[in-house]
N, C-alpha and C positions, 0 to 999 in steps of 0.2 A: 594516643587514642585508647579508649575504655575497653575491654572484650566485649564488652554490650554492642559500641557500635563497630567495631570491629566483624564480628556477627551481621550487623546490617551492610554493611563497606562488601561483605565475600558474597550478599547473594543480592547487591544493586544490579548486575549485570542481566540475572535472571529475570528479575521484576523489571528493567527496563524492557525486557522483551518482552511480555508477557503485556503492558500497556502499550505498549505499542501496535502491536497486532488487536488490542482490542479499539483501540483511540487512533488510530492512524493518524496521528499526527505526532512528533516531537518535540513539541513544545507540551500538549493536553501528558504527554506519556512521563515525562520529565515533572510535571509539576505533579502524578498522580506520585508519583514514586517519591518524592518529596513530600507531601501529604501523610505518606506511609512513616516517611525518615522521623515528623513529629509525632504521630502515634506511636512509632517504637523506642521515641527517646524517652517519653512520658509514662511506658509501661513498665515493670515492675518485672524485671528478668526473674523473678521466682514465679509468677501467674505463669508465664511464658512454657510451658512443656518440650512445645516444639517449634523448635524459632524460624522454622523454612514453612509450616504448614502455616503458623501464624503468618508471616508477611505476605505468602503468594495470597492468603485468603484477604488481606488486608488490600491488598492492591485490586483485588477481582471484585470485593467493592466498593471501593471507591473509583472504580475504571466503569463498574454498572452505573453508577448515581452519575459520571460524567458523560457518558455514552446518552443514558436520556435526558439531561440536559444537552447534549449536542442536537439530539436529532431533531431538537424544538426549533434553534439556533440554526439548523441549517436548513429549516423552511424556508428562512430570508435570505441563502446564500444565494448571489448574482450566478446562474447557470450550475451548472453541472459541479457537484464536488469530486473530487478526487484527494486519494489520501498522500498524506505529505508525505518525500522520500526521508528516510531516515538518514540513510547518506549517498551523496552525490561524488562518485571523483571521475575528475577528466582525463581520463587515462583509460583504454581498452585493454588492462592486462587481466589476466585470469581472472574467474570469478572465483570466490571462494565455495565451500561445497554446493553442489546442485540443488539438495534439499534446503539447505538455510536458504538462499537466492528463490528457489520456490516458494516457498511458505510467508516473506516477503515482500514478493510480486507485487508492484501497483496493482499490475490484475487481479489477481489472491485477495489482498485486500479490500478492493474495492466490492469483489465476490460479498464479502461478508459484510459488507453493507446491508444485505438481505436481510442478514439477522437481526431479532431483537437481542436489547442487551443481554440479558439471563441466558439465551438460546447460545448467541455467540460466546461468552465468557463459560460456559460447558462444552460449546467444541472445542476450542483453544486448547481449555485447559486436561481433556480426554484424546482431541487428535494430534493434538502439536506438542502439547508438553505433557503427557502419556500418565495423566493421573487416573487411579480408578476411582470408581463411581461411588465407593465409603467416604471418597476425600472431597469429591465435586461435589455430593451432598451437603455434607456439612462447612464447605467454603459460603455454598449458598444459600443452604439454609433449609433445603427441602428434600420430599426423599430419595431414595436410591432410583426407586420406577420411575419415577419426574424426571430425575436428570436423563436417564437411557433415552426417556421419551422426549428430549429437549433435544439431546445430542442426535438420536435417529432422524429428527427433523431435520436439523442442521445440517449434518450431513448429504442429505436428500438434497437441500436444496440448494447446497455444495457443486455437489456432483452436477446436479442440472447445469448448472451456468458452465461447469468446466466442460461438461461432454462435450462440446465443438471445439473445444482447445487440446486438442493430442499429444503428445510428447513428440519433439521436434529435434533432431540432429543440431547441436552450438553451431554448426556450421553453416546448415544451411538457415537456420534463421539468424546469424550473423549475414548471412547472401543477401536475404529479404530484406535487411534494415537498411543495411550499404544502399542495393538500388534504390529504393523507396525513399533513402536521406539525398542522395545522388539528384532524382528525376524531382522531386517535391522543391527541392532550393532552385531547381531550375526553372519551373513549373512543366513541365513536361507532361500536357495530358495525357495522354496514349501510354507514356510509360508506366504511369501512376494508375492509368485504368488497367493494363496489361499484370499489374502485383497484385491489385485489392482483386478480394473475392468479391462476386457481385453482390452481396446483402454486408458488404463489411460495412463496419460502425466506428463513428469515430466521437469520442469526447473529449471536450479539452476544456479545463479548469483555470478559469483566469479571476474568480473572484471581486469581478468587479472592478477589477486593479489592472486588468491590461487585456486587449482585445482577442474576444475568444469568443467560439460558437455558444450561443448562450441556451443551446438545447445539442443532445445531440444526433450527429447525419445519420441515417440509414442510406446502403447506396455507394457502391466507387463510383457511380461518374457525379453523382455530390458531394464527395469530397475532394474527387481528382477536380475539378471546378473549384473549389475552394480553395487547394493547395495551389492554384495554377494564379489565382485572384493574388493571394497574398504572394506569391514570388515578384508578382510585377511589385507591387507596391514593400518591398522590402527593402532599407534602407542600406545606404552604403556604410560597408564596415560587418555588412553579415556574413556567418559563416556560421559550418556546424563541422562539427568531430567526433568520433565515437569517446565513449564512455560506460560506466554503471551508475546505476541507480540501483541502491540494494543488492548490490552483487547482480543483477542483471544489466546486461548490454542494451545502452541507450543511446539515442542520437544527441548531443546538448546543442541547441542555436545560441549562438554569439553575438554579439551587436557592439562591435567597438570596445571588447573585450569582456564583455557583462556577459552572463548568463542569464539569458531571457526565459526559456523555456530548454523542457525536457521530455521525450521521445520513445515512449516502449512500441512494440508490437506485440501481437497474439493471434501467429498462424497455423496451420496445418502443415507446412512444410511446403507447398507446394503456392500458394495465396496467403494475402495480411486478410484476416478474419478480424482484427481490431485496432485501431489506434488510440493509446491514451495519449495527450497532451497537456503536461504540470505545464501551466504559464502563470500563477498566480507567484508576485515576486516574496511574498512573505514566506511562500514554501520551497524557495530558492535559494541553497547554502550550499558553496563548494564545500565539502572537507577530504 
């Protein structure tokens, strides 16, 4: 291997992140980063000054020119999109740090769905991966007071969506997920109304590809109704287990050994305030 890509080889890890969170998906994030691999093979290591400022900028746009092509793209998406997990394992053991499993979050991500590309690809790159506003500028193209004023937005409207998500004790929202996985396979309505908050929300992303709310509830007793609907008609051989999704604690359903779908919450600690549901099988990969 050449020191040229040698150079690109030690900072794929970063740039995979960095598409990731902006593309939520890993497949769009993978092939953004690949994109980047033929720009950098094609460039001329003496233009090159600085080979981390070039690729993250290199990746921030061509994750912008992807981002609005997606969001045309997912005019026609069958219900609710949700972003793909990065990685799935079936196994409840520790998450890795808090913050990384934070940052993310199906929740989190989905969050920045809010944004526009340019908007989102200045927070990222100012709140998550801690560049100043000399370098967001000129990754993007515009000035220093532009990008504050991109990122102060972002932010803002960050924040809004998160205020009703508080920081929650591992344990007791590991508590929340168990009964609510527990009483939902059962269909147990009363149990399921007795966890949701009463304005909780639930979406589940099935893509056209497997049966799923094709807007979504406002409402526990419309969703506890819905979980209670599909328990009857749930086929034999089903089961769920605890797991992550992204270093966060998820419920995974089984169906004769498949992994059908996957299970976050977003409570106060005390009530689920939200349930995401991945059912779409294209964004379904154990690793």
């Amino acid at each position: 291997m050449s020191p040229h890509d040698q150079i690109f080889e030690t900072h794929r890890p970063r740039l995979l992140a960095l598409a990731y969170r902006m593309l939520g998906t890993r497949a769009d994030a993978e092939d953004t980063v690949q994109d980047a691999w033929l720009r950098w093979r094609q460039a001329d290591p003496a233009d090159v000054r600085d080979p981390t400022g070039w690729l993250v900028a290199t990746v921030t746009r061509l994750g912008i020119d992807r981002l609005r092509l997606a969001s045309h793209a997912r005019t026609d998406y069958v219900g609710p999109w949700l972003p793909e997990p990065l990685t799935i394992d079936d196994s409840p053991g520790p998450a890795g740090r808090a913050e990384l499993a934070e940052q993310v979050s199906i929740a989190f991500l989905a969050l920045l769905e809010r944004l526009g590309p340019e908007e989102r690809a200045a927070f990222l790159l100012r709140e998550v991966f801690d560049y100043d506003y000399a370098h967001i500028a000129a990754m993007l193209g515009h000035g220093e007071a532009n990008c504050r004023q991109m990122v102060h937005r972002a932010r803002e409207r960050v924040q809004a969506g998160r205020a009703r998500f508080p920081e929650v004790a591992p344990e007791r929202h590991r508590a929340l997920l168990e009964r609510f996985l527990h009483a939902s396979s059962s269909g147990d309505r009363d149990a399921i109304m007795a966890l949701l908050h009463a304005d909780a929300r639930l979406r589940s992303d099935g893509g056209g590809k497997a049966i799923a709310a094709l807007r979504p509830l406002e409402g526990a007793d419309r969703i506890a109704r819905l979980y209670r609907a599909v328990a009857r008609r749930a086929p034999h051989g089903t089961h769920w287990r605890l797991g992550r999704v992204n270093g966060e604690l998820a419920g995974l359903r089984f169906v004769d050994g498949r992994l059908k779908s996957v299970t976050t919450i977003v409570s106060d600690g005390e009530r689920i305030l939200e349930v995401l549901n991945q059912m779409n099988p294209d964004k379904l990969r154990l690793h």
